[in-house]
PyMOL Python script that loads the backbone (N, CA, C, O; Angstrom):
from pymol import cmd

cmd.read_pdbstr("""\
ATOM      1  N   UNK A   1      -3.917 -10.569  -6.192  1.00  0.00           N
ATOM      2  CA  UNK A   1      -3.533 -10.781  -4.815  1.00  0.00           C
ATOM      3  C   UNK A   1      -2.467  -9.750  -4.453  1.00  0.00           C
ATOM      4  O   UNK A   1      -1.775  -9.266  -5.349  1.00  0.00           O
ATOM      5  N   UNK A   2      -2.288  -9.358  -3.050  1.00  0.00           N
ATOM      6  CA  UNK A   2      -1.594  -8.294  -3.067  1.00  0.00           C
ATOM      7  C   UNK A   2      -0.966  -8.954  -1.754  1.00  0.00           C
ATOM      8  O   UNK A   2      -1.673  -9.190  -0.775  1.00  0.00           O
ATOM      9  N   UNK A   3       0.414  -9.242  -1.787  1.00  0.00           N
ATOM     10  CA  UNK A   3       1.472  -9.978  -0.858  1.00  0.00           C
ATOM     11  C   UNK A   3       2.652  -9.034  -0.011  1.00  0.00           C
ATOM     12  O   UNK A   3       3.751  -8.811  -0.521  1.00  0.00           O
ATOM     13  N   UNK A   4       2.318  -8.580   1.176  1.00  0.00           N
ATOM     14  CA  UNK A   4       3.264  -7.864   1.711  1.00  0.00           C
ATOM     15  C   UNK A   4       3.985  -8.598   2.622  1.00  0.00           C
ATOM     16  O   UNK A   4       3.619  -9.271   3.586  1.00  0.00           O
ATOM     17  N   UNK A   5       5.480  -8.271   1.986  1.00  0.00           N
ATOM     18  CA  UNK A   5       6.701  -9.188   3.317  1.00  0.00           C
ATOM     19  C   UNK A   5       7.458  -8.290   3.821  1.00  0.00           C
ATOM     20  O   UNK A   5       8.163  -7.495   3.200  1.00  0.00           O
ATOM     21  N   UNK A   6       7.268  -8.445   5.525  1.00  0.00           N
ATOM     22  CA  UNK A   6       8.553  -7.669   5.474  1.00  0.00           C
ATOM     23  C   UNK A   6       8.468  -6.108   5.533  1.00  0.00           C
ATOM     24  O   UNK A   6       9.521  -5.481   5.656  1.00  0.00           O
ATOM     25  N   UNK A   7       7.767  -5.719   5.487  1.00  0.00           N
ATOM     26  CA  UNK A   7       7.632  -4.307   4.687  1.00  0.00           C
ATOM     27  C   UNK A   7       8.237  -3.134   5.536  1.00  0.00           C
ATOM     28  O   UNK A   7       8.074  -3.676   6.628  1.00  0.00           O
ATOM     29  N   UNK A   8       8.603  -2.368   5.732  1.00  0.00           N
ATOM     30  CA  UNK A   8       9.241  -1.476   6.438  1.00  0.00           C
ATOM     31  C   UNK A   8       9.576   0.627   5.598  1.00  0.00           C
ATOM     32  O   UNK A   8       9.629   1.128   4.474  1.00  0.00           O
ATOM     33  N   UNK A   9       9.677   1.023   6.782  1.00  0.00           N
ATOM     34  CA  UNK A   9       9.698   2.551   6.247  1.00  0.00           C
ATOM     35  C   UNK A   9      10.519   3.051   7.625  1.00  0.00           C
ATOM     36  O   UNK A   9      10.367   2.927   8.840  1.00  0.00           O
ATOM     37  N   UNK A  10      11.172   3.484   7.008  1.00  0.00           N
ATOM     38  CA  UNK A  10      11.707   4.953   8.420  1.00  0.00           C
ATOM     39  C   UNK A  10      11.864   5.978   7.516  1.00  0.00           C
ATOM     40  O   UNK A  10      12.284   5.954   6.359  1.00  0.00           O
ATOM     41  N   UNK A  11      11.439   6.952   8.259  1.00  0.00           N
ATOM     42  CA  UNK A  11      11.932   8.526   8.096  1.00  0.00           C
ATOM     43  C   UNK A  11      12.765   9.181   8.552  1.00  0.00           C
ATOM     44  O   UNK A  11      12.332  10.088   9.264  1.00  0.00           O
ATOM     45  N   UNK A  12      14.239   9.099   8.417  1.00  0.00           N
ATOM     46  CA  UNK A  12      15.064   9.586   9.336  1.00  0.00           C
ATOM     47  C   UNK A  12      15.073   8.279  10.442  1.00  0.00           C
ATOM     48  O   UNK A  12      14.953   7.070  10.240  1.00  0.00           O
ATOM     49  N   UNK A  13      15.276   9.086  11.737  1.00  0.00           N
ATOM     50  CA  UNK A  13      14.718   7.971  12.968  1.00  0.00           C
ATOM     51  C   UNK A  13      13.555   7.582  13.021  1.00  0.00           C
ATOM     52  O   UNK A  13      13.195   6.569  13.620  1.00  0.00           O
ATOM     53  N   UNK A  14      12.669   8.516  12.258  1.00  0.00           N
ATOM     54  CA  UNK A  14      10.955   7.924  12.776  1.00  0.00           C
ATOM     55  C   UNK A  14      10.662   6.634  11.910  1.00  0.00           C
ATOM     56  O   UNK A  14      11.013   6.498  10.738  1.00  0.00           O
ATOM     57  N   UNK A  15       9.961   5.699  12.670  1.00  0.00           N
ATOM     58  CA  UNK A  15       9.802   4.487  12.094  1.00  0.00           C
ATOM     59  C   UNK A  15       8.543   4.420  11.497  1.00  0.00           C
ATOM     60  O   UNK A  15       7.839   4.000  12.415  1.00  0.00           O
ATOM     61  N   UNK A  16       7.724   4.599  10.379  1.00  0.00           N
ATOM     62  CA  UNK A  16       6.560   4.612  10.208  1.00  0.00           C
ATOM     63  C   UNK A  16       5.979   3.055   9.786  1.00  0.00           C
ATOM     64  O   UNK A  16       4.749   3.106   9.796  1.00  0.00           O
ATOM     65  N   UNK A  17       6.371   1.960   9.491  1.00  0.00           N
ATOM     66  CA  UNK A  17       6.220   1.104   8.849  1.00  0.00           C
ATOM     67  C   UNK A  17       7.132  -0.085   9.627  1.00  0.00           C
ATOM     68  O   UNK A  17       8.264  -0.029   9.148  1.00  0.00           O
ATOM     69  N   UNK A  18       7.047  -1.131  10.644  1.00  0.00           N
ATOM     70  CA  UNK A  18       7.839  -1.714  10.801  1.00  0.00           C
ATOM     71  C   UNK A  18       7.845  -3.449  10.650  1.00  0.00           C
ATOM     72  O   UNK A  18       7.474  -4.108  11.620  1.00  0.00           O
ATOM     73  N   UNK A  19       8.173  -3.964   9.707  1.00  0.00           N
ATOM     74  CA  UNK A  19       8.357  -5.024   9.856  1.00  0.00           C
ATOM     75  C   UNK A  19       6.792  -5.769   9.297  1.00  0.00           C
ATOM     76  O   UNK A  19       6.424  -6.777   9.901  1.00  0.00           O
ATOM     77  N   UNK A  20       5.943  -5.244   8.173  1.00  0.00           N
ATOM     78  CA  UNK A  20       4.479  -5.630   8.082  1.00  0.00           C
ATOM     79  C   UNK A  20       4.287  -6.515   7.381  1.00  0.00           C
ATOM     80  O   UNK A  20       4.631  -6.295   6.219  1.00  0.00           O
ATOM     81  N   UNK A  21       3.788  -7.656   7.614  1.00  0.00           N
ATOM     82  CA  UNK A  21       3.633  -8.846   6.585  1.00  0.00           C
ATOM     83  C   UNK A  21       2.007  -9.188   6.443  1.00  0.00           C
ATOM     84  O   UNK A  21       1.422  -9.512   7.477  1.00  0.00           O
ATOM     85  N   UNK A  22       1.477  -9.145   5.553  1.00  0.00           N
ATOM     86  CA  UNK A  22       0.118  -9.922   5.013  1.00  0.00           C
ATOM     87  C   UNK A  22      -0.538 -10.201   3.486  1.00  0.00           C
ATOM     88  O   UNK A  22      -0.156  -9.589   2.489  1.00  0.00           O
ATOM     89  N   UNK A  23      -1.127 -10.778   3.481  1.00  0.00           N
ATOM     90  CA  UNK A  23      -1.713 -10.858   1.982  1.00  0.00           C
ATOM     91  C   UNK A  23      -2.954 -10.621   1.961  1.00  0.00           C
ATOM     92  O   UNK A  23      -3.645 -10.888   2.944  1.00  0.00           O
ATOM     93  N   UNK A  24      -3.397 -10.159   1.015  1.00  0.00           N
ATOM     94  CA  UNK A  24      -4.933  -9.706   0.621  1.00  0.00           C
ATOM     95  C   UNK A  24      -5.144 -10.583  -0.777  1.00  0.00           C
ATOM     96  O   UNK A  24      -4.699 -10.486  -1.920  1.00  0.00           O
ATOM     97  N   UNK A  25      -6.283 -11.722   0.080  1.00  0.00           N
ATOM     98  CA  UNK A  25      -6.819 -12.694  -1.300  1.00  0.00           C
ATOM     99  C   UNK A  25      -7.721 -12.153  -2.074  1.00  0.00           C
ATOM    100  O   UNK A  25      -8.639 -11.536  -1.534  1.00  0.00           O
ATOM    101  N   UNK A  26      -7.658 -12.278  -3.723  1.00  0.00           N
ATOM    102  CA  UNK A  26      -8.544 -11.938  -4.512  1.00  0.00           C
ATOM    103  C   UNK A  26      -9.737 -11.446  -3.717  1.00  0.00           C
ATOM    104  O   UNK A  26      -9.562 -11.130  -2.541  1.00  0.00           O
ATOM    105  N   UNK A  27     -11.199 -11.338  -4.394  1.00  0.00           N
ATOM    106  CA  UNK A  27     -12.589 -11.167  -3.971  1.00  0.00           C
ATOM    107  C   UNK A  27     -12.671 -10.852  -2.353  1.00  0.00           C
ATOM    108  O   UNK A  27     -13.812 -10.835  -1.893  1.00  0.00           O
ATOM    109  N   UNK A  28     -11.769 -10.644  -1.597  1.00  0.00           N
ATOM    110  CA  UNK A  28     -11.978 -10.040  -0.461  1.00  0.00           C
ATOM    111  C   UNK A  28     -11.685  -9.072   0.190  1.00  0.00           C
ATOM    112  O   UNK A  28     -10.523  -8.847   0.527  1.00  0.00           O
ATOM    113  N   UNK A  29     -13.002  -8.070   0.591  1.00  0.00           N
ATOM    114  CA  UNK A  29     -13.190  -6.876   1.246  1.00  0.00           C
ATOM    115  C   UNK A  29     -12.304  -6.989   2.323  1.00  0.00           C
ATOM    116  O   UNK A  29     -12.366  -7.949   3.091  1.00  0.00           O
ATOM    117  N   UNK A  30     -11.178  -5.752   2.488  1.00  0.00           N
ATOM    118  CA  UNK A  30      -9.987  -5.628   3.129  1.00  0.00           C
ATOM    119  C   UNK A  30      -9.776  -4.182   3.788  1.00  0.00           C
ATOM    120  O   UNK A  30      -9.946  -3.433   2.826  1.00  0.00           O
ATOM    121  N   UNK A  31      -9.612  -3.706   4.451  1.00  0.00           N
ATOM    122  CA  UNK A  31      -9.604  -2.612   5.175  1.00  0.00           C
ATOM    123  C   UNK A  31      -8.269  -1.993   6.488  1.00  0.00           C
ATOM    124  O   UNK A  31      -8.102  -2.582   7.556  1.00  0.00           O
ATOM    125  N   UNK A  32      -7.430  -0.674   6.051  1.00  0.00           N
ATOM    126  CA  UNK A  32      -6.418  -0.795   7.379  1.00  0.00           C
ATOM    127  C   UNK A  32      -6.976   0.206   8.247  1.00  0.00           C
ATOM    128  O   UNK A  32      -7.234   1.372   7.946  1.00  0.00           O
ATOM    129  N   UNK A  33      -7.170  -0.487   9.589  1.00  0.00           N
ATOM    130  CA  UNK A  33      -8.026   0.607  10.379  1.00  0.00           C
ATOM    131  C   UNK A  33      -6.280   0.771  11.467  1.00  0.00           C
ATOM    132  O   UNK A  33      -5.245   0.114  11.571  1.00  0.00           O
ATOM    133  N   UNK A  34      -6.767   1.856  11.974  1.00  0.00           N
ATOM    134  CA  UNK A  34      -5.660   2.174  12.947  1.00  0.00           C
ATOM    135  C   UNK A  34      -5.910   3.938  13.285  1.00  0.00           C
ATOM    136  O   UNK A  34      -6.905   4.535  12.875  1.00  0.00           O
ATOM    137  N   UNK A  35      -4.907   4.538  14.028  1.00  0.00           N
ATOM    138  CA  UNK A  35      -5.185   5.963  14.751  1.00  0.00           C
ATOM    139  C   UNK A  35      -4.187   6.128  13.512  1.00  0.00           C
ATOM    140  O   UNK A  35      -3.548   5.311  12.849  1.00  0.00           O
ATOM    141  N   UNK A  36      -4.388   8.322  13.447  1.00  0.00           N
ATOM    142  CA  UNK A  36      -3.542   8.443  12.860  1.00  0.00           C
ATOM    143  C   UNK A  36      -2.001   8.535  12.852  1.00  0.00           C
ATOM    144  O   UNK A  36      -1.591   8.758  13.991  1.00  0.00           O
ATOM    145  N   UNK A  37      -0.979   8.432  11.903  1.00  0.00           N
ATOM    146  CA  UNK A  37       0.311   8.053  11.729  1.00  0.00           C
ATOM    147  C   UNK A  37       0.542   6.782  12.375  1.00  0.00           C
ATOM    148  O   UNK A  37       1.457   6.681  13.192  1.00  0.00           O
ATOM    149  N   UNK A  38      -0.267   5.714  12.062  1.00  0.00           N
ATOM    150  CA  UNK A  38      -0.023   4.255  12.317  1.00  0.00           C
ATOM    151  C   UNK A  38       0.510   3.620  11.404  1.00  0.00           C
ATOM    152  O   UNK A  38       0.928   2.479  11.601  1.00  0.00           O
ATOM    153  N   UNK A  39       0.623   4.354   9.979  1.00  0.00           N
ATOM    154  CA  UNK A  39       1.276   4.048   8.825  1.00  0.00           C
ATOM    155  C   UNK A  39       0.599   3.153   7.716  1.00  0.00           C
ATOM    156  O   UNK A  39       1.117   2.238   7.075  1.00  0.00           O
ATOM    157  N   UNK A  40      -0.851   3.706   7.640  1.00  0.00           N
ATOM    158  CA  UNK A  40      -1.585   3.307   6.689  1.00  0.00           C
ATOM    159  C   UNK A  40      -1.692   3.593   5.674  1.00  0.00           C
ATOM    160  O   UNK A  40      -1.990   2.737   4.841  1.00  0.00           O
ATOM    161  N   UNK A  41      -1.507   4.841   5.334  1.00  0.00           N
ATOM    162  CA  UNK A  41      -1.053   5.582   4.285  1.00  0.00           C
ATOM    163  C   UNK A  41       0.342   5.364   3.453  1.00  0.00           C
ATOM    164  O   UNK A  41       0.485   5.556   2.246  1.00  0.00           O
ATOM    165  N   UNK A  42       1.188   4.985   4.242  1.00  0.00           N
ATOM    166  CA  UNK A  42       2.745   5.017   4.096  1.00  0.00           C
ATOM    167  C   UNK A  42       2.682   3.414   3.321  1.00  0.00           C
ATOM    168  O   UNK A  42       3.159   3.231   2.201  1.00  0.00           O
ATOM    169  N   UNK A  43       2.059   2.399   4.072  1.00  0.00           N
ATOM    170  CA  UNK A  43       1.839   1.230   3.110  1.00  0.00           C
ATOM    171  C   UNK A  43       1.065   1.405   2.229  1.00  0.00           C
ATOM    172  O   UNK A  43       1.481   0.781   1.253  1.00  0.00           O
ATOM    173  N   UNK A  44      -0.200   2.104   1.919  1.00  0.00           N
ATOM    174  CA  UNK A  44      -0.737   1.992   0.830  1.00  0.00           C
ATOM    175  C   UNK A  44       0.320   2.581  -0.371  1.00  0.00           C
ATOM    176  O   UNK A  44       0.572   2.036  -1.446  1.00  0.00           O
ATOM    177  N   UNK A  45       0.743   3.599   0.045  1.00  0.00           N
ATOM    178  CA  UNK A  45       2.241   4.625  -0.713  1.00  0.00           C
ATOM    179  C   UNK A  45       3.164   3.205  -1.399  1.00  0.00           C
ATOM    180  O   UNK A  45       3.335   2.941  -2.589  1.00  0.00           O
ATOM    181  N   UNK A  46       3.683   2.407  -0.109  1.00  0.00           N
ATOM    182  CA  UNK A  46       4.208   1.427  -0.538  1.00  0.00           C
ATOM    183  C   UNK A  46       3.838   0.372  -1.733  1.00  0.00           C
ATOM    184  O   UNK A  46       4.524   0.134  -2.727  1.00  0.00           O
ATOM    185  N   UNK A  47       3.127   0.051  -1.533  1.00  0.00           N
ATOM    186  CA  UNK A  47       2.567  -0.985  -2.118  1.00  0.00           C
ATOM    187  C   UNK A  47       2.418  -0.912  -3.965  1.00  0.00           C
ATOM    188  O   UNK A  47       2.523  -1.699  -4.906  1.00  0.00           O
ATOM    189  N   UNK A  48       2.070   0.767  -3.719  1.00  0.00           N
ATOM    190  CA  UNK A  48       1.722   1.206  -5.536  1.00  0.00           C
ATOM    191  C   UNK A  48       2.589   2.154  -5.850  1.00  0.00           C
ATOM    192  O   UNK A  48       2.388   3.047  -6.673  1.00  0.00           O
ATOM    193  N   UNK A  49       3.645   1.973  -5.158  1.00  0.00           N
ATOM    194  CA  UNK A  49       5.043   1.947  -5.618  1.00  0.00           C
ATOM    195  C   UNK A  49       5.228   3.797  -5.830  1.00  0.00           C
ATOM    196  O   UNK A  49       5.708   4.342  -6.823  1.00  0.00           O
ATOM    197  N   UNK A  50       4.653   4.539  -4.490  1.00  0.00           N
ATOM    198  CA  UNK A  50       4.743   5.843  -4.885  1.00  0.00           C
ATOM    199  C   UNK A  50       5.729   6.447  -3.818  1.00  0.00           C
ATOM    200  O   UNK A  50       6.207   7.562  -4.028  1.00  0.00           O
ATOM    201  N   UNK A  51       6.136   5.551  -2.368  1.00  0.00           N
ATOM    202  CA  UNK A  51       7.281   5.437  -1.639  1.00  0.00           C
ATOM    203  C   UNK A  51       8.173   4.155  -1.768  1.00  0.00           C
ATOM    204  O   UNK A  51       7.684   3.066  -2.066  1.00  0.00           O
ATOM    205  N   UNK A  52       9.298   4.314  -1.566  1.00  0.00           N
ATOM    206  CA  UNK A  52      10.335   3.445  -2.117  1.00  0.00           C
ATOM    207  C   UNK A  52      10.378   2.382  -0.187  1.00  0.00           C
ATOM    208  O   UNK A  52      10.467   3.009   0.868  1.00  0.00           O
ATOM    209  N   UNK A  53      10.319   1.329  -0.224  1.00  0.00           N
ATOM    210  CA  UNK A  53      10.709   0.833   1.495  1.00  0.00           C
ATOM    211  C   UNK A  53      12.078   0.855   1.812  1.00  0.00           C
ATOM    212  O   UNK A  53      13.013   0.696   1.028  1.00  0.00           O
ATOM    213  N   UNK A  54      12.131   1.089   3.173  1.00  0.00           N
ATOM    214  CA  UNK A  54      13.405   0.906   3.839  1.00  0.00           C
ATOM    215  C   UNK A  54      14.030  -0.591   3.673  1.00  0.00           C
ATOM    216  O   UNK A  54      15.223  -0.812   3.462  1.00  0.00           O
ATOM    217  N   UNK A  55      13.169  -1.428   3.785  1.00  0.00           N
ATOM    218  CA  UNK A  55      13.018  -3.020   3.846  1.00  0.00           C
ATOM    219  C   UNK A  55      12.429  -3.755   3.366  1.00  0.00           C
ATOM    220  O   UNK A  55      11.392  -3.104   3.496  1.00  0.00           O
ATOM    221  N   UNK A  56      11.935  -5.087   2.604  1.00  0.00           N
ATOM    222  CA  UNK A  56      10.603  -5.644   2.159  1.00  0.00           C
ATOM    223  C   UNK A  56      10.273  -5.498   1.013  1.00  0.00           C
ATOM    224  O   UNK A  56      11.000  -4.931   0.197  1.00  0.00           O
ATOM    225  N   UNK A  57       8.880  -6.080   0.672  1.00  0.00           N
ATOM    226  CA  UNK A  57       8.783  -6.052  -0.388  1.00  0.00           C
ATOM    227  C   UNK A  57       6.752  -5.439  -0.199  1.00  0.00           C
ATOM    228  O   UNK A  57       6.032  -5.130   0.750  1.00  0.00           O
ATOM    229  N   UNK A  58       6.609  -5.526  -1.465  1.00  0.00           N
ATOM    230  CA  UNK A  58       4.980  -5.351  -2.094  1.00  0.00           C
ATOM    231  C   UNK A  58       4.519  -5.970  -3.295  1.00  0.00           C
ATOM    232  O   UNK A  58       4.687  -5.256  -4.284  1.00  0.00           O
ATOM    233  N   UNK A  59       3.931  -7.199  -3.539  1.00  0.00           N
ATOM    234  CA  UNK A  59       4.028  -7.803  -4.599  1.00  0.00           C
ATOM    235  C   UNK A  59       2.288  -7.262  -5.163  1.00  0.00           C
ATOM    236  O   UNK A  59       1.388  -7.441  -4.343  1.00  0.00           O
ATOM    237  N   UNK A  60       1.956  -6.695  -6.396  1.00  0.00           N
ATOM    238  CA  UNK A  60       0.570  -7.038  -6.599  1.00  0.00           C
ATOM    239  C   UNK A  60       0.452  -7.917  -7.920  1.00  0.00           C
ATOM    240  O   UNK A  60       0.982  -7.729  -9.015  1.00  0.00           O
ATOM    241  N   UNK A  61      -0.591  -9.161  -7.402  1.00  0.00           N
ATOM    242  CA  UNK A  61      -0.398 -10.063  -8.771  1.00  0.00           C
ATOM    243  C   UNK A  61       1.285 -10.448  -8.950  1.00  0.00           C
ATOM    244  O   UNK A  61       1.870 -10.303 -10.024  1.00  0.00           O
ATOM    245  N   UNK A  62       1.757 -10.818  -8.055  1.00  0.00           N
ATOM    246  CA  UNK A  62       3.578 -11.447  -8.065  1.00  0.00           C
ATOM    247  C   UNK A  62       4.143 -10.713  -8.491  1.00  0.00           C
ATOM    248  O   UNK A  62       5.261 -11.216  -8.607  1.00  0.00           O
ATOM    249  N   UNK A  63       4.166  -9.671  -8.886  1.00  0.00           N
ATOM    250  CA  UNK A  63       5.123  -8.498  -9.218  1.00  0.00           C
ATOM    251  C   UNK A  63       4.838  -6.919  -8.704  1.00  0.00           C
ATOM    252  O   UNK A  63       3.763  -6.355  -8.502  1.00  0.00           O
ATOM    253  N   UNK A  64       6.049  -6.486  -8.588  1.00  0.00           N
ATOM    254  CA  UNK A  64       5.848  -4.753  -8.143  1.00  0.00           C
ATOM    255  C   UNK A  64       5.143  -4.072  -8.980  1.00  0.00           C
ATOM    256  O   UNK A  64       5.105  -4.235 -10.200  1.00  0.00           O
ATOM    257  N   UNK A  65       4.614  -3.352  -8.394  1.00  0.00           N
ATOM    258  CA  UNK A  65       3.140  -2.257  -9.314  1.00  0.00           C
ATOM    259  C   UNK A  65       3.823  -1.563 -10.181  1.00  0.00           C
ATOM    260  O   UNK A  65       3.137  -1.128 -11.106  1.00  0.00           O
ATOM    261  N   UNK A  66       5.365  -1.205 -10.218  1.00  0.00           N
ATOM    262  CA  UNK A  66       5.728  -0.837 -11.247  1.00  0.00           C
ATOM    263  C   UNK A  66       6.006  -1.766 -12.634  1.00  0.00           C
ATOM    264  O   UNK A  66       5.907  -1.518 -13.836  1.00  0.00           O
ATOM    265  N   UNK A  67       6.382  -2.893 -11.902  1.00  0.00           N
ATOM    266  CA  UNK A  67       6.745  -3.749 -13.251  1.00  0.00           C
ATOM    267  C   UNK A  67       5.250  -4.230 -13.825  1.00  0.00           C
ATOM    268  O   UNK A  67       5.034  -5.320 -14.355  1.00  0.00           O
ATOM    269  N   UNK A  68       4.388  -3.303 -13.629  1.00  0.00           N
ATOM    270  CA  UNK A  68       3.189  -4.264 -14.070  1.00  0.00           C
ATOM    271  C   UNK A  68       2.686  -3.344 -15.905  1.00  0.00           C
ATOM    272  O   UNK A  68       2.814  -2.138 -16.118  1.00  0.00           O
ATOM    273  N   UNK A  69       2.286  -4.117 -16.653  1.00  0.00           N
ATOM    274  CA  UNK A  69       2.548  -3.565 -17.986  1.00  0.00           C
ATOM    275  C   UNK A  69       1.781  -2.280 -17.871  1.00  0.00           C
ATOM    276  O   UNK A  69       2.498  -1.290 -17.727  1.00  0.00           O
ATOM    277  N   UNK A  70       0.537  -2.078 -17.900  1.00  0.00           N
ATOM    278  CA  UNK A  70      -0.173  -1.104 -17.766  1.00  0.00           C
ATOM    279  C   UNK A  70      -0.774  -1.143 -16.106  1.00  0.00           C
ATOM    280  O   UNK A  70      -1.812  -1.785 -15.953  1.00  0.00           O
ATOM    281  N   UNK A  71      -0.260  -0.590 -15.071  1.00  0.00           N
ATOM    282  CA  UNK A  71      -0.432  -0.331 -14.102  1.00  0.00           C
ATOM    283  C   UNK A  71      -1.969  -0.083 -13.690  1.00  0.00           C
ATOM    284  O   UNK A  71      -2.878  -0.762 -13.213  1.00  0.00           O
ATOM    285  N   UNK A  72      -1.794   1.176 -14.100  1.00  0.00           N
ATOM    286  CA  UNK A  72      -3.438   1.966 -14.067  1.00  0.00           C
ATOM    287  C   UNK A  72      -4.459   1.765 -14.844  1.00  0.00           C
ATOM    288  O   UNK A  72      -5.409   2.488 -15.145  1.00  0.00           O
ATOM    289  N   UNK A  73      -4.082   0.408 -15.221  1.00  0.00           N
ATOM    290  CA  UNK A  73      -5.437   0.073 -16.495  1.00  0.00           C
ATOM    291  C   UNK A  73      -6.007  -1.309 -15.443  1.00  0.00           C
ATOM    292  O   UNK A  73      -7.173  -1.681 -15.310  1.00  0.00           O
ATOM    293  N   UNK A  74      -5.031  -1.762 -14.925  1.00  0.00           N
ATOM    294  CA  UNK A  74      -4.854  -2.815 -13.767  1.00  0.00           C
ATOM    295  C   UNK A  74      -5.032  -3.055 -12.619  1.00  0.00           C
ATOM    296  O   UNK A  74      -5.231  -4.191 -12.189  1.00  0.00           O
ATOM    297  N   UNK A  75      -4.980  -1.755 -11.753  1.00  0.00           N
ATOM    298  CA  UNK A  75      -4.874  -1.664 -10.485  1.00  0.00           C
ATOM    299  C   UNK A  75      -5.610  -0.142  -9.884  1.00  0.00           C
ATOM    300  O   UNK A  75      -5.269   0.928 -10.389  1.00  0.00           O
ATOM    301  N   UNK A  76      -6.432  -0.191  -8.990  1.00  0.00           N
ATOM    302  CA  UNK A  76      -6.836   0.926  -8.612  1.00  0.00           C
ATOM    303  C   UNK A  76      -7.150   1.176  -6.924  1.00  0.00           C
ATOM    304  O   UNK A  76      -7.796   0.517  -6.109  1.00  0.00           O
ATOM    305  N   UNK A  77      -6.290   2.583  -6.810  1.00  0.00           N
ATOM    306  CA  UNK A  77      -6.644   2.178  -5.379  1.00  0.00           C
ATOM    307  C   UNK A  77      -7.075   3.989  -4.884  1.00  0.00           C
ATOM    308  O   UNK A  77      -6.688   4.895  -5.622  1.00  0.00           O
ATOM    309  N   UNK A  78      -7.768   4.267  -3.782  1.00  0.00           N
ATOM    310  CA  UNK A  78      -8.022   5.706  -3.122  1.00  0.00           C
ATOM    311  C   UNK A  78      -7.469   5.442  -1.810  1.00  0.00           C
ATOM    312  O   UNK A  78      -7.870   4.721  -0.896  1.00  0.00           O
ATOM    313  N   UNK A  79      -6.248   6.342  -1.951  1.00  0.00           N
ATOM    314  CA  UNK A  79      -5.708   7.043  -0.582  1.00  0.00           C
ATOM    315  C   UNK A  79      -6.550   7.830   0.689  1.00  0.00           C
ATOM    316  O   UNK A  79      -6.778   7.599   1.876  1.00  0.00           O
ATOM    317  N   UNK A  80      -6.889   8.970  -0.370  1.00  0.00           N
ATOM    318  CA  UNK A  80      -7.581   9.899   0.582  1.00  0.00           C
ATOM    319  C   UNK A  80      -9.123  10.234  -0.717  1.00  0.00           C
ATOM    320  O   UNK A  80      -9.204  10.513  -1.913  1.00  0.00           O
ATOM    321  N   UNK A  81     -10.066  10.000   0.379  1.00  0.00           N
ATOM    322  CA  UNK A  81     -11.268  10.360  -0.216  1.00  0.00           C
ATOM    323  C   UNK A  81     -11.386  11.782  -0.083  1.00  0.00           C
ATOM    324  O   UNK A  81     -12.503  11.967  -0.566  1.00  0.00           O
ATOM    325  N   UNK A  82     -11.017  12.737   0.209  1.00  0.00           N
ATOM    326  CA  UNK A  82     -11.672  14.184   0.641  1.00  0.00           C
ATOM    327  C   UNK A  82     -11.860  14.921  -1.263  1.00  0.00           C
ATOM    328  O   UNK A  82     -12.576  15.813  -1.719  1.00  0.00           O
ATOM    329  N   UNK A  83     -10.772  13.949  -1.934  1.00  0.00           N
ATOM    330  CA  UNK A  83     -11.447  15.070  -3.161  1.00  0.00           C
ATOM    331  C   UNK A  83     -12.846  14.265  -4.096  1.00  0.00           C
ATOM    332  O   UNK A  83     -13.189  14.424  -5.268  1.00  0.00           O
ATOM    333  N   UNK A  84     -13.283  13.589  -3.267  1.00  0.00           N
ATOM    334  CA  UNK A  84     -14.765  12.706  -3.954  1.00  0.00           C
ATOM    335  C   UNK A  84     -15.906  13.990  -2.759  1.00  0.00           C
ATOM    336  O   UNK A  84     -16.016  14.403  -1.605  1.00  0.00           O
ATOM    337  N   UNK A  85     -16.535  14.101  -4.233  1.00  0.00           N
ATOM    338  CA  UNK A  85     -17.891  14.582  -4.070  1.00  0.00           C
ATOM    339  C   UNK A  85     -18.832  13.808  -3.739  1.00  0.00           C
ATOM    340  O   UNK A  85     -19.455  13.236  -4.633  1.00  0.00           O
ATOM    341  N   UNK A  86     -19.216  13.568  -2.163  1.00  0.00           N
ATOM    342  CA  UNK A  86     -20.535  13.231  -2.483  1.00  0.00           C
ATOM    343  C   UNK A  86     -22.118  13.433  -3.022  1.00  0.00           C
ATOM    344  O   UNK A  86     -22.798  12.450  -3.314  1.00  0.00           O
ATOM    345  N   UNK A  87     -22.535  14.542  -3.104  1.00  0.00           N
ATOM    346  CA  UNK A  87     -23.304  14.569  -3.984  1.00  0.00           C
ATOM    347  C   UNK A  87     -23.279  14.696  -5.411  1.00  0.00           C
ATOM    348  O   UNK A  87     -24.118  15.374  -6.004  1.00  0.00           O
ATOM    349  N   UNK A  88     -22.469  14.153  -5.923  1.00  0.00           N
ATOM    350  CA  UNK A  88     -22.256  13.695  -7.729  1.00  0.00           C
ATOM    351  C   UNK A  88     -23.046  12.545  -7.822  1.00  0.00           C
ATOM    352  O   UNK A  88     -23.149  11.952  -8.896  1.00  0.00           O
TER     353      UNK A  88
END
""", "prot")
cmd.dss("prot")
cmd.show_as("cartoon", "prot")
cmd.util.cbc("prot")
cmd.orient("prot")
């Protein structure tokens, strides 16, 4: 389960992230649609612990993706598809 409270980002003054709360239950197909710099990226960043938040938290499985024993044996996620080949 992946539990966001709270969640927040600024850059300087720019606010990319404000105030985002939701959870994503097990077995369900989940998706962040939005225009770009709506800060979809910046939470996914968040979440697997590769930007630090201004505010909030990111729990996956009740704990931060860092405290998780083997992370990447555990958890997998794609940011940006452009380096997947589709014809492979």
């Amino acid at each position: 389960m992946i539990d966001v409270t709270n969640l927040t980002k600024h850059y300087g003054r720019h606010i990319a992230v404000d105030d985002l709360s939701f959870t994503v239950r097990p077995g369900v197909v989940t998706a962040f649609l939005g225009p770009n710099g709506a800060g979809k990226t910046t939470t996914m960043r968040m979440i697997l612990g590769l930007d630090r938040p201004t505010a909030g938290r990111a729990l996956v499985n009740g704990r931060p993706f860092e405290q998780h024993r083997a992370p990447l044996r555990e958890i997998g996620a794609l940011i940006d598809a452009k380096g997947i080949n589709p014809r492979a």
